[in-house]
VEXDRENDO-402510 format. One record per atom (N, C-alpha, C, CB): residue in three letters; x, y, z. Coordinates in pm, whole numbers, plus 50000, padded with zeros to 5 digits. Glycine has a CB too. Layout:
<nodes>
AlaXYZ;...
</nodes>
This chain:
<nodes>
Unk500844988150000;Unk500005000050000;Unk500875012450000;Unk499055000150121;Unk500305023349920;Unk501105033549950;Unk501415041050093;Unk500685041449873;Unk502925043450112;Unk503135049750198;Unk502865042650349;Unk502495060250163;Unk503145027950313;Unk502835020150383;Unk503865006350383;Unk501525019050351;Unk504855003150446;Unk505554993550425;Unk505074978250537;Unk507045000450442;Unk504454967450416;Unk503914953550474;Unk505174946250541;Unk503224943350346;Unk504814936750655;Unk505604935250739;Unk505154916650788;Unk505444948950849;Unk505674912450766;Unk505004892150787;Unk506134885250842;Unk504574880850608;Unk505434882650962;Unk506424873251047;Unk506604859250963;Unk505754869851211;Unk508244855651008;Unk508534840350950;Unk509364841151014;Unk508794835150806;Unk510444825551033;Unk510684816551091;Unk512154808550993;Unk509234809251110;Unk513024808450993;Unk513964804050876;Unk514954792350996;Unk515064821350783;Unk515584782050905;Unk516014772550966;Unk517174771250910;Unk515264762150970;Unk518834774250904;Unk519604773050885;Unk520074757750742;Unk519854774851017;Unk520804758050666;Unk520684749550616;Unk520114735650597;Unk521244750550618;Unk518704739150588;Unk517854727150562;Unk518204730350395;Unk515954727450629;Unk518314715450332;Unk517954714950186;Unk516924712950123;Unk518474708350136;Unk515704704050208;Unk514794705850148;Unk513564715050197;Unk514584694850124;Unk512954724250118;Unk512054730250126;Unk510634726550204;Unk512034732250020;Unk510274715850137;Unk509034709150213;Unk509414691950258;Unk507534709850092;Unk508264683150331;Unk508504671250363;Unk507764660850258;Unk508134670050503;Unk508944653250190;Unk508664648250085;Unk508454636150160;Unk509594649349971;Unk507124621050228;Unk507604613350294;Unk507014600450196;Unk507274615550446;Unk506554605150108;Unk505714594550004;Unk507234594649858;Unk503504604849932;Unk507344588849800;Unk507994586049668;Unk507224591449557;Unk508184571349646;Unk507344601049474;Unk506734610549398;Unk505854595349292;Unk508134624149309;Unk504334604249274;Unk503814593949163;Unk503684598949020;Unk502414588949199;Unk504444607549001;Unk504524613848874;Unk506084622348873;Unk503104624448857;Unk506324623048740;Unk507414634348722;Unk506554641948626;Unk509054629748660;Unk506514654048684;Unk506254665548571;Unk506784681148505;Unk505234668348603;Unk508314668148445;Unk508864675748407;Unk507924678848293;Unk510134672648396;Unk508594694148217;Unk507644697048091;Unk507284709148146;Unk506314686448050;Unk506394710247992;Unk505874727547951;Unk504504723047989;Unk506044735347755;Unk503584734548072;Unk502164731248108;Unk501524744048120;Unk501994722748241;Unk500194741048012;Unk499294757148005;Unk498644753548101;Unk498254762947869;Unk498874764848198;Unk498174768048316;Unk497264782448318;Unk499264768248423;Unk496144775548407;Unk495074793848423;Unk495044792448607;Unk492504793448321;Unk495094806848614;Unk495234813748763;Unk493774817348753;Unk496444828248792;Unk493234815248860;Unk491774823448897;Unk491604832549017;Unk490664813248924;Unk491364843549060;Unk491304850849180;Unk490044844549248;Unk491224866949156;Unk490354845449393;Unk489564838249493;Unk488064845949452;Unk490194840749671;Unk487894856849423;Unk486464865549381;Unk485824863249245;Unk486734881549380;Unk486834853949197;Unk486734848349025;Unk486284856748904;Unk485664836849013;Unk486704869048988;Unk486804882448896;Unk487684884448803;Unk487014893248962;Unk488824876348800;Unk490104879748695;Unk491094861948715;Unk491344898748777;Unk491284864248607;Unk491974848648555;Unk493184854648463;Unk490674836448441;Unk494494848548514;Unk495884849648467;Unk495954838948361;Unk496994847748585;Unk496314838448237;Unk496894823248175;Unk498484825748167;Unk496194818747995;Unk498774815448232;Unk500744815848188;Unk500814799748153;Unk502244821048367;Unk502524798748185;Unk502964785248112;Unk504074780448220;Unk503664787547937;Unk503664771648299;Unk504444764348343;Unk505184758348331;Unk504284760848370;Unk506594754948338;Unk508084750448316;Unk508594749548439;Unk508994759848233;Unk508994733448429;Unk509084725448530;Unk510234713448466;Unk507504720348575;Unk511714712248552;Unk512294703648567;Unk512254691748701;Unk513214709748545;Unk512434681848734;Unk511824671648833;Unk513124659648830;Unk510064664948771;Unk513884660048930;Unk514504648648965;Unk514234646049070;Unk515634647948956;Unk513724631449052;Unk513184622849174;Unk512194633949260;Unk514634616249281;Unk512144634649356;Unk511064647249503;Unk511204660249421;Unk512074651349723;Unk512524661949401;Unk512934677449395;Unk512624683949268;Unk514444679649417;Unk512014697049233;Unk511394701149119;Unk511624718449150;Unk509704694549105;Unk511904717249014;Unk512374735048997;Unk512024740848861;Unk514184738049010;Unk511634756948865;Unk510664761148761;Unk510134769848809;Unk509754753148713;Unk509324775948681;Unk508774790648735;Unk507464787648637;Unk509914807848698;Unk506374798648654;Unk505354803548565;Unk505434810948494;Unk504554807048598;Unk505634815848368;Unk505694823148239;Unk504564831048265;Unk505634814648102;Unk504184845848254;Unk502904855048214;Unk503584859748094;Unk502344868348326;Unk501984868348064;Unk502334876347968;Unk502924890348085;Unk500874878947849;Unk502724891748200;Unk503684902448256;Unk505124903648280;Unk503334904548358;Unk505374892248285;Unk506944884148309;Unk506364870748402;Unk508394896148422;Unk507804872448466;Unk507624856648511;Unk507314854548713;Unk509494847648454;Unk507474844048758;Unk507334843748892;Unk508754838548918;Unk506084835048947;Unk509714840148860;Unk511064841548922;Unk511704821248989;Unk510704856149087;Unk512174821449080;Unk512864812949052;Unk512084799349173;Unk514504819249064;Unk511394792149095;Unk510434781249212;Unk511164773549266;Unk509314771349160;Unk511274765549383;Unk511504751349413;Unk510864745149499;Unk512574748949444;Unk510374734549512;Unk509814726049587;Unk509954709749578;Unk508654729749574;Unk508974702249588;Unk509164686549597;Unk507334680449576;Unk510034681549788;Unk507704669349510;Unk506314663049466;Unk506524650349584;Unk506174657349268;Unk505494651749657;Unk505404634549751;Unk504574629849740;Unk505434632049892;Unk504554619349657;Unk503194607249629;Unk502494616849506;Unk501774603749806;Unk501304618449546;Unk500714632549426;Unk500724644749443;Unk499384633549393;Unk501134648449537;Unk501344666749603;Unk502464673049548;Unk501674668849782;Unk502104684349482;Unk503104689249502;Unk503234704349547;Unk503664686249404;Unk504374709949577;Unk504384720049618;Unk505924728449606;Unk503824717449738;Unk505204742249567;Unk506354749349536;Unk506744765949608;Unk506194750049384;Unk507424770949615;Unk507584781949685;Unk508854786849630;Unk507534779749830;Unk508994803049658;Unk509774810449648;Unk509494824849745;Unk509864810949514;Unk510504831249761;Unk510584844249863;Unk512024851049780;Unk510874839050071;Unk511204870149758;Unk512614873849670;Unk512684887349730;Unk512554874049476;Unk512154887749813;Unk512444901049916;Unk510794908149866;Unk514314913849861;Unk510224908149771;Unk509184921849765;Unk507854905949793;Unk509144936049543;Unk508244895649718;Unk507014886049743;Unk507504876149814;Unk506304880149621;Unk506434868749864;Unk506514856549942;Unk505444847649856;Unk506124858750113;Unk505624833849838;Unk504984827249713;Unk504584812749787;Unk506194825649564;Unk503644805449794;Unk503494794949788;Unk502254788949704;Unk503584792449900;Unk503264776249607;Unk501844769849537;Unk501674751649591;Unk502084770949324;Unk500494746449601;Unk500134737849578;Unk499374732149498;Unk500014736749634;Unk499754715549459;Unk498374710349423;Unk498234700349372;Unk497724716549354;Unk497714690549310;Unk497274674149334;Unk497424672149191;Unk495554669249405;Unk499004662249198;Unk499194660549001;Unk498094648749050;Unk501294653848886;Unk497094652448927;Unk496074640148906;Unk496434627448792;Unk494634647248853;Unk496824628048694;Unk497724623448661;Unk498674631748553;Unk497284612548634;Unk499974623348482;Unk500834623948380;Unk500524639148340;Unk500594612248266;Unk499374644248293;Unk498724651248211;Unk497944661948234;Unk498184644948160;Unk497734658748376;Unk496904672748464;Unk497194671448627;Unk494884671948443;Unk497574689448620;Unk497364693748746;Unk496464699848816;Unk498004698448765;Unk495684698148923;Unk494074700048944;Unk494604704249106;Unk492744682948914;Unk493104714549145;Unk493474716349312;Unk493724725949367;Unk494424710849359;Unk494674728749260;Unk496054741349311;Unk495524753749334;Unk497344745149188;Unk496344759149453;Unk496394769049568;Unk497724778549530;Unk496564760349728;Unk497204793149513;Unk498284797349505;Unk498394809749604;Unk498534799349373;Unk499224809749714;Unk499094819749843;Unk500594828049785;Unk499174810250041;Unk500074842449788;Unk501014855049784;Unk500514859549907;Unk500894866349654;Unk502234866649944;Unk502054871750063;Unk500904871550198;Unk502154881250023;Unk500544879350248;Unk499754874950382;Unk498244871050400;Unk499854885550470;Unk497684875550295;Unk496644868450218;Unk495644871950104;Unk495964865050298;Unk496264867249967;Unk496084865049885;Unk496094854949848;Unk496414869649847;Unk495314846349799;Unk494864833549739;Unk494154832649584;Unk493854828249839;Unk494464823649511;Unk494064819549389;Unk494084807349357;Unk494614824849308;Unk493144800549278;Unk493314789049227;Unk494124787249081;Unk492044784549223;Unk494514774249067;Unk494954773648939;Unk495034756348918;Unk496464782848922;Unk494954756248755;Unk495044741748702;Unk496224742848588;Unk493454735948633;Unk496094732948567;Unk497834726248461;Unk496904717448367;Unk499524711848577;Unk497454714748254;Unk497554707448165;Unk498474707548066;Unk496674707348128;Unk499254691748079;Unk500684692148004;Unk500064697147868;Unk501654675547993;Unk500814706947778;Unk501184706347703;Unk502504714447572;Unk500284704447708;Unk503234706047489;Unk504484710247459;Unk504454727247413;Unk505024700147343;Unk503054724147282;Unk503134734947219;Unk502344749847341;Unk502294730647060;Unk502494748547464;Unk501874760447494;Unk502464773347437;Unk501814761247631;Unk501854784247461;Unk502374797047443;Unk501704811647516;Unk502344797947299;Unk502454819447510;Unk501944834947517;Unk502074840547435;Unk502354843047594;Unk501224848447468;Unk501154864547306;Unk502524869547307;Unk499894883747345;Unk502814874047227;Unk504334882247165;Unk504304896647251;Unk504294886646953;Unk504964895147362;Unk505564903447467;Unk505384918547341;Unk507534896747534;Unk505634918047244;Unk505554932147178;Unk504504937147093;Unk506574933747102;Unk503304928947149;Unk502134930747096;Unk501394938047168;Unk501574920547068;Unk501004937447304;Unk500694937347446;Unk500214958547425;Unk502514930147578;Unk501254961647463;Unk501304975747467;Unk501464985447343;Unk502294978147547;Unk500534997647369;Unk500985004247252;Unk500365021047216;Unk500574993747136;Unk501385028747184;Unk500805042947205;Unk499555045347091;Unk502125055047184;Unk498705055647161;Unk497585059747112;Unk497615063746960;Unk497195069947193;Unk496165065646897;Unk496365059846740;Unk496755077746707;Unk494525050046634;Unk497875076946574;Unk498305091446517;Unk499445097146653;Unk496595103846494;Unk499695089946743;Unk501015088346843;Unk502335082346790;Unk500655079046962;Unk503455089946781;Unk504515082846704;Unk505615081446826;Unk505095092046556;Unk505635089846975;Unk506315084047066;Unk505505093247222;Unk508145086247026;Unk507025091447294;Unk506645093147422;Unk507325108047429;Unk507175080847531;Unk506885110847556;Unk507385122947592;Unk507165124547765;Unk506605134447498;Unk508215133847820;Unk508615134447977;Unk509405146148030;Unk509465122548013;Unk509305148648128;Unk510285160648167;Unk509865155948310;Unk509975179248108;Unk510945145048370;Unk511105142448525;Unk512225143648600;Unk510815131048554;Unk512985144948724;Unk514125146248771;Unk514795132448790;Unk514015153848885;Unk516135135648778;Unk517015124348877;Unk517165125448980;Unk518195121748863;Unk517825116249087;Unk517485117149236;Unk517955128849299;Unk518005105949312;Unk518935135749236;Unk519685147349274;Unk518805156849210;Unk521235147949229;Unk517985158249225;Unk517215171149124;Unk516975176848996;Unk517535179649144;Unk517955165148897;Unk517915176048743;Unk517385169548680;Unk519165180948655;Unk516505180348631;Unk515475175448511;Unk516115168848350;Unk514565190448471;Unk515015158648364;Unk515895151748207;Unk514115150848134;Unk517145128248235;Unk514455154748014;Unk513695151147912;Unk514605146447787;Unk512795162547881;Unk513375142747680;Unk513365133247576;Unk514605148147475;Unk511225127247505;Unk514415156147507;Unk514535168847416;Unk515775170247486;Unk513335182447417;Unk516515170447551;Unk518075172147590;Unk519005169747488;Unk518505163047698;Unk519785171047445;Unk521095170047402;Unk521655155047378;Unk521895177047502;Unk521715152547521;Unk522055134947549;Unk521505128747476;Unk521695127647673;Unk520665134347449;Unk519925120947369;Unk519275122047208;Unk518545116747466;Unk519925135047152;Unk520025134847034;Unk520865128146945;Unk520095143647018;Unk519795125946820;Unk521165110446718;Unk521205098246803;Unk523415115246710;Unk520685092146903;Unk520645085447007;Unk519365072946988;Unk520495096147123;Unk519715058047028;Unk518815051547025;Unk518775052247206;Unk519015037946931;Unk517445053947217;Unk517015055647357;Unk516355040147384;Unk515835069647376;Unk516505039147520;Unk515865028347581;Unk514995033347702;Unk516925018047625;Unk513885030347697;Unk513385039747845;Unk512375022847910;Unk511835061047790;Unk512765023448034;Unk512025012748121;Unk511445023048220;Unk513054999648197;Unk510115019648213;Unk509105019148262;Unk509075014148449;Unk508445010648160;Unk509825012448528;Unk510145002048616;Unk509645008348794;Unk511994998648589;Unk509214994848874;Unk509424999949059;Unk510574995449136;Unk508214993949162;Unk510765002249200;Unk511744989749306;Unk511044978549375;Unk512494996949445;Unk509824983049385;Unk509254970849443;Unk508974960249352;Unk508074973649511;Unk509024962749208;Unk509034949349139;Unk510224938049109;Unk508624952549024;Unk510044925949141;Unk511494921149058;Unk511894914748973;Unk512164916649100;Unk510664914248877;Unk511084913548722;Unk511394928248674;Unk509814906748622;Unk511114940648770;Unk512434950648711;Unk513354951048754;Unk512424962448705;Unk513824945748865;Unk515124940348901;Unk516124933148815;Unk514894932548990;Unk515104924648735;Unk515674913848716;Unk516114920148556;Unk514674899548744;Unk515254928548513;Unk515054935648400;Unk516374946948381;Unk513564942348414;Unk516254951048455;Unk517754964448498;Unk519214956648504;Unk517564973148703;Unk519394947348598;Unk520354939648619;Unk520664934948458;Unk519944928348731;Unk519894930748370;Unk520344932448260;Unk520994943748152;Unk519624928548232;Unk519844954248169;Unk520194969148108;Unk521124971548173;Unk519264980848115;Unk521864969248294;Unk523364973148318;Unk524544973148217;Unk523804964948412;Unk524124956448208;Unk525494954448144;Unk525114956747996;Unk526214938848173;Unk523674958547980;Unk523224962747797;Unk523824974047832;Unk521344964547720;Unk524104984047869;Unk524574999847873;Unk525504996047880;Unk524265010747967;Unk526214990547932;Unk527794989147959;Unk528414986847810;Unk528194975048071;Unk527744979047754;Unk528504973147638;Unk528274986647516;Unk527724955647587;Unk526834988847525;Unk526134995547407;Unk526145010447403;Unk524714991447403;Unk526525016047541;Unk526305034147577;Unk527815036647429;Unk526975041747841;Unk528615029247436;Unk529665034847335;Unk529105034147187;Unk531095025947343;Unk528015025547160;Unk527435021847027;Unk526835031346954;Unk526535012347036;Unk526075042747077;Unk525305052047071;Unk523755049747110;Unk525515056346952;Unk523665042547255;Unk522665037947280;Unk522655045947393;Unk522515024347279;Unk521455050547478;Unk521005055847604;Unk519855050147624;Unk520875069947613;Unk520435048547778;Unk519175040547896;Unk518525051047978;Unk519905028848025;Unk517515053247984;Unk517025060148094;Unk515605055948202;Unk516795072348027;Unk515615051448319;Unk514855045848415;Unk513815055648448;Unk515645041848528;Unk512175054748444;Unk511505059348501;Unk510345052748595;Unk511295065748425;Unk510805055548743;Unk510795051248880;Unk508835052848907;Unk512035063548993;Unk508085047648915;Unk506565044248959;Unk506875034649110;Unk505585033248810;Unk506785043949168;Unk506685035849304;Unk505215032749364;Unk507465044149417;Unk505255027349519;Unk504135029049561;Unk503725033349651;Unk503745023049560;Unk504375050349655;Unk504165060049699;Unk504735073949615;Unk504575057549817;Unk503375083749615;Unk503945095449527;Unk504955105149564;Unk502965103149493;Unk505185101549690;Unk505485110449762;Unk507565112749722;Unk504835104749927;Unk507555122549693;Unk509175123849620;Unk510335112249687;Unk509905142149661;Unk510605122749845;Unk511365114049897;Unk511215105549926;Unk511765115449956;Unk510055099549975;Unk510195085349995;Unk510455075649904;Unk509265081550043;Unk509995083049735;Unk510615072249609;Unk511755076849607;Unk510015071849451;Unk512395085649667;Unk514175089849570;Unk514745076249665;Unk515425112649619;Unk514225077749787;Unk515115068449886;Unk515095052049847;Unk514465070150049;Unk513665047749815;Unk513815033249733;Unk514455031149647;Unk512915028449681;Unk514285048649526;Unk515055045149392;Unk516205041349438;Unk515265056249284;Unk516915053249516;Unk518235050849558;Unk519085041749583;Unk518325054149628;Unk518365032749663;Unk519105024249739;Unk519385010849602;Unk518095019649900;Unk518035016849528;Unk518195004049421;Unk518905003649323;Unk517185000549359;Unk519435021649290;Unk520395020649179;Unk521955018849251;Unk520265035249078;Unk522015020549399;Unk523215017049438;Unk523455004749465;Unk523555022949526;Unk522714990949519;Unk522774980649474;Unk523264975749352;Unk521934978349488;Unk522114979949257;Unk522914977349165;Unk524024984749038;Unk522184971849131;Unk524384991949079;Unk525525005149071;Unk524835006848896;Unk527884999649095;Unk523435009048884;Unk523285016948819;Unk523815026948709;Unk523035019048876;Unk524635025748575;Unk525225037748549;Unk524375050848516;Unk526045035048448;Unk523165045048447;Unk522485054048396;Unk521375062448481;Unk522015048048296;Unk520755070848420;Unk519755082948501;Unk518785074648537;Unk519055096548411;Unk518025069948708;Unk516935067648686;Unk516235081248748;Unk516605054148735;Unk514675084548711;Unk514185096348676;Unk512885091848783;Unk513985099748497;Unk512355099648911;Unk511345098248967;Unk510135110148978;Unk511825094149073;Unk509775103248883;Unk508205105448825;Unk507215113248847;Unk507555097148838;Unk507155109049044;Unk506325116449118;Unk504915110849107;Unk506415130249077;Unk504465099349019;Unk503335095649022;Unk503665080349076;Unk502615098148886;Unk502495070349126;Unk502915058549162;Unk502565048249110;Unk502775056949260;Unk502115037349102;Unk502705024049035;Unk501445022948935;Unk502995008749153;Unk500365028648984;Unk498755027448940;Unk498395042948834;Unk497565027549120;Unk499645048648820;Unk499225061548738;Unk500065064548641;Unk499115073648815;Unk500395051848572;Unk501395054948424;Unk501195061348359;Unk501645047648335;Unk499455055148264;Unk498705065648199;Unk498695078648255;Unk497445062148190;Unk498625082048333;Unk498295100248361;Unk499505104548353;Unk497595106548518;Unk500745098048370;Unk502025105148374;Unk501815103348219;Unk503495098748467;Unk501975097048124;Unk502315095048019;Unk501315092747921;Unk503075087248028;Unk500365098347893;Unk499005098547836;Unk499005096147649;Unk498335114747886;Unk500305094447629;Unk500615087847474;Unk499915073547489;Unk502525085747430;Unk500395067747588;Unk500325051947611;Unk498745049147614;Unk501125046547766;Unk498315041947532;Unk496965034547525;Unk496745025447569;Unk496535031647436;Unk497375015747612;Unk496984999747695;Unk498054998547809;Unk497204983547577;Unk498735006047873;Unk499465001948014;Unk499004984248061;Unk498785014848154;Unk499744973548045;Unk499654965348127;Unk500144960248240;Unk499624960548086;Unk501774963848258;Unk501894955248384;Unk503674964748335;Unk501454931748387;Unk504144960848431;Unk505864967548509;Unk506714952648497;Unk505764974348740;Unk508064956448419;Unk508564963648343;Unk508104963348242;Unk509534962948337;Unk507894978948174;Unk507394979448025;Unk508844991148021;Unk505304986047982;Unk509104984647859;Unk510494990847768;Unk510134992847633;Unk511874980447761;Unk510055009047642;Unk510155016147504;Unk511135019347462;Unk509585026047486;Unk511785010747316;Unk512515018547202;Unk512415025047148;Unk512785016447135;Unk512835036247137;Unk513085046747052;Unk514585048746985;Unk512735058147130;Unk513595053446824;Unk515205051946751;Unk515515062946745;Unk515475045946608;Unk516395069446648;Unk517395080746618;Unk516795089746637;Unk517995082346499;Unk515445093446519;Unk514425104746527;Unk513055102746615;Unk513985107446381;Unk513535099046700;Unk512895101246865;Unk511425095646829;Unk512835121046939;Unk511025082346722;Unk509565078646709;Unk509995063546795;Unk508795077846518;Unk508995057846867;Unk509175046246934;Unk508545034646861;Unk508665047747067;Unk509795026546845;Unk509895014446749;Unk509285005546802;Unk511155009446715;Unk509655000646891;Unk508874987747009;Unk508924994347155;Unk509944969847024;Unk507764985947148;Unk507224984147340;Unk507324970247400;Unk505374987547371;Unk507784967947476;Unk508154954447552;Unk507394954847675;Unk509764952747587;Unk506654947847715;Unk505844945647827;Unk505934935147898;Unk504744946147800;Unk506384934948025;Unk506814924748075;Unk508094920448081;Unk506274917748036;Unk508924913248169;Unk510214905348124;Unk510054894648166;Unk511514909448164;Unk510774884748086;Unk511714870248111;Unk512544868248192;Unk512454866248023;Unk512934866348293;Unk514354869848354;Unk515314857148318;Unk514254872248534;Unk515824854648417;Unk517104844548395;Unk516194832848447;Unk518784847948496;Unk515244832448512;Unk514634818848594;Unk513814809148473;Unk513314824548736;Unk513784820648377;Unk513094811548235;Unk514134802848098;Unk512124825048139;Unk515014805448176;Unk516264799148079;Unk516474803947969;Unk516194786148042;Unk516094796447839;Unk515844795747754;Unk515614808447707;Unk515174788047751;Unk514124811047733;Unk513304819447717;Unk514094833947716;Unk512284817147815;Unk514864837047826;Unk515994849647892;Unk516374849847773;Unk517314847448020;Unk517384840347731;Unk518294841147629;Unk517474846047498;Unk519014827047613;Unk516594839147478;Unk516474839347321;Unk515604858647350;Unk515124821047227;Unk515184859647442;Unk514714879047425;Unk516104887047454;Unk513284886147580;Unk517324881947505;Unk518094892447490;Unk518694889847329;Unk519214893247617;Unk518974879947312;Unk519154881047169;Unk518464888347017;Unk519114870347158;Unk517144887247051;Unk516574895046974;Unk516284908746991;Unk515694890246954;Unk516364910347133;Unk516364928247168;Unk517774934047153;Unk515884932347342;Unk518814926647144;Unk520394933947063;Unk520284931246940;Unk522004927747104;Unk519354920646887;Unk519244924546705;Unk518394935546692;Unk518504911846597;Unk517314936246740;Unk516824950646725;Unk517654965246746;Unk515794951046816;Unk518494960846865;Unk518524972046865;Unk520234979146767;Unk518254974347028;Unk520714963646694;Unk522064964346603;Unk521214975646510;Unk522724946746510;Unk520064968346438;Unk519544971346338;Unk518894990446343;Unk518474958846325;Unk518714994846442;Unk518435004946462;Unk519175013046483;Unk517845004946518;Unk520555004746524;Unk522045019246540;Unk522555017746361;Unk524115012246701;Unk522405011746331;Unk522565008246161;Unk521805018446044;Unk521804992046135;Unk520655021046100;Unk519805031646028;Unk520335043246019;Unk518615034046081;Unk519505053645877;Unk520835065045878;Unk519935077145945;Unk521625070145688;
</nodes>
């Protein structure tokens, strides 16, 4: 909540290896790709992602695919037909359950965020699942050719699209909170993308949606988050919070979900919108979007 920091007692046990008590011999392995739907306990809103799941013997590791990004890095253990998975990454606390019914379906399942939030969800193996094309998702309003901003860095100076810096310039602008950590996970990449690419003629610039409007209290989250992760580039706080993209930025026609990354090429029109990230917990998946977001973005320092 804004202006409000949540607080949940727990309990941690020094090197235990396993997560939960596996005391049955698993009756399934489910390793594999599985289209899964999330339902909210009010059955007002339903998530579809894609489950990816490796399984030796009890022990099973994997995450859920959205179209927002991902749920980061799972582990748990299947005993007899149960299974159960969890993760904790500092902003969430995660636990799923639920009853492989067989080979082919997962039925049952419980999914508890933080202190109480609950959802249901089901599985069904299959190879070819998918999501929509992360660059379909978002997209500025019709006869809109980009974005536009005039916000500060944590030290006070105003940066807009219209500066200097960023003329002749392929811009990268993320959309991002500290409290999220698929923008964590999202930035930790754009590090070392700036690192390599700021000489190419590429610029990164971070704009901070917290969940609170209130200045200092976002300079101090931003803060701490671009010094973690030593940050080179400007991140820029907003002044609006996590629920008011659109009003800061009223080009944008479909806002879905944090991190969202607009390209912009040379003559300042925005090429792609990226909604959502992959992080590293999706393997595969990580790899093959940074690869195609440095072909995009070869192809755009290439243009005259």
């Amino acid at each position: 909540m804004p202006n409000k920091d949540s607080a949940i007692p727990f309990r941690a046990e020094y090197n235990v290896k396993k997560r939960f008590v596996d005391n049955e011999a698993p009756s399934y392995n489910i390793t594999g790709r599985w289209s899964t739907l999330f339902i909210a306990e009010e059955k007002s809103d339903t998530t579809v992602a894609v489950g990816e799941f490796i399984q030796k013997g009890a022990l099973i590791k994997g995450t859920f695919l959205t179209a927002g990004g991902d749920y980061r890095y799972l582990e748990g253990s299947v005993s007899g037909d149960k299974l159960s998975l969890s993760a904790f990454d500092g902003a969430h606390a995660y636990l799923f359950t639920a009853t492989i019914k067989d080979s082919q379906t997962i039925s049952e399942g419980k999914f508890y965020a933080g202190a109480s939030a609950v959802e249901d969800w089901s599985a069904s193996k299959n190879a070819q699942a998918f999501l929509p094309d992360a660059y379909s998702l978002t997209s500025l309003k019709k006869g809109t050719t980009s974005i536009d901003f005039n916000f500060e860095t944590l030290d006070g100076k105003p940066v807009s699209l219209q500066d200097d810096v960023f003329e002749n310039k392929i811009i990268v602008v993320q959309l991002f909170g500290s409290w999220c950590p698929n923008c964590v996970d999202e930035m930790k990449y754009l590090v070392q993308f700036y690192n390599e690419y700021h000489k190419k003629g590429v610029e990164v610039v971070g704009l901070a949606y917290e969940r609170s409007g209130e200045k200092e209290w976002a300079k101090k989250a931003v803060g701490k988050l671009k010094q973690r992760l030593n940050v080179p580039y400007p991140l820029l706080v907003t002044g609006y919070t996590h629920k008011e993209v659109v009003k800061s930025m009223p080009q944008i026609a479909n806002f879905r979900s944090f991190p969202t990354t607009i390209v912009i090429d040379k003559n300042k029109k925005a090429r792609k919108i990226h909604t959502g990230f992959t992080g590293p917990a999706t393997g595969a998946h990580y790899a093959n979007f940074i690869s195609g977001f440095e072909a995009q973005i070869n192809m755009l320092l290439a243009e005259k």
